[in-house]
N, C-alpha and C positions, 0 to 999 in steps of 0.2 A: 504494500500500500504506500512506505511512503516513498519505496524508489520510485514509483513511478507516479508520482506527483511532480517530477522535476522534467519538463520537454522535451527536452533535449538524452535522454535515454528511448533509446530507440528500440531494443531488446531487452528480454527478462529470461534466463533461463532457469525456473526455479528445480531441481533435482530432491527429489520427496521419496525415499524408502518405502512407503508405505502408500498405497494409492487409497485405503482410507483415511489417512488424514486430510489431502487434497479434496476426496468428496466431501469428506466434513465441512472442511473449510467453504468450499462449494454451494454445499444443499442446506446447512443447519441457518438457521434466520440469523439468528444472533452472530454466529461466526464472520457471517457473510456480511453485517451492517457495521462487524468493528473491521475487517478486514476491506468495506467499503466495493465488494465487487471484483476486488485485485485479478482474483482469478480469471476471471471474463474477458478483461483488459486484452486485445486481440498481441497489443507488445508481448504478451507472457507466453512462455510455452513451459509445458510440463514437462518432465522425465521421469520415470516412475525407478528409480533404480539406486545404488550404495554410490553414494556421491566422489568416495574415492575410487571405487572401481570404474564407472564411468568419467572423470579426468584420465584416469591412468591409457582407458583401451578408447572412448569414445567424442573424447572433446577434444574436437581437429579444429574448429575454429578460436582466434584467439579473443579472449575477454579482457578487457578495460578495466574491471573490477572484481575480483570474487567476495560474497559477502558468506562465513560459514557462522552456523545457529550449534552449538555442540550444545548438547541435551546436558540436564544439568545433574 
């Protein structure tokens, strides 16, 4: 939500282990009015996969910023 408040971010690739928290975040009302929609945003794209294993074998384009969320 709030990287893509800024215009000038043209891509989102968010990489989510678990493809139900995504639909949570998606489908639940509440989720989706603090999260403001993020996900819908057509910039975002999903990956449903272990975010280090995808860098290592799958992310061939280069990224301007990585932002990592390590669980707590």
């Amino acid at each position: 939500r709030e990287i893509l408040k800024h215009p000038e971010v043209e891509h989102v690739t968010l990489v989510e282990l678990d493809p139900a928290m995504t639909r949570l975040a998606q489908d639940a009302e509440l989720l989706k009015n603090l999260n403001e929609g993020a996900l819908q945003d057509p910039r975002v794209h999903v990956v449903h996969q272990d975010a280090l294993v995808w860098l290592d074998r799958e992310a061939i384009e280069p990224y301007d910023v990585l932002i990592v969320d390590f669980p707590d």
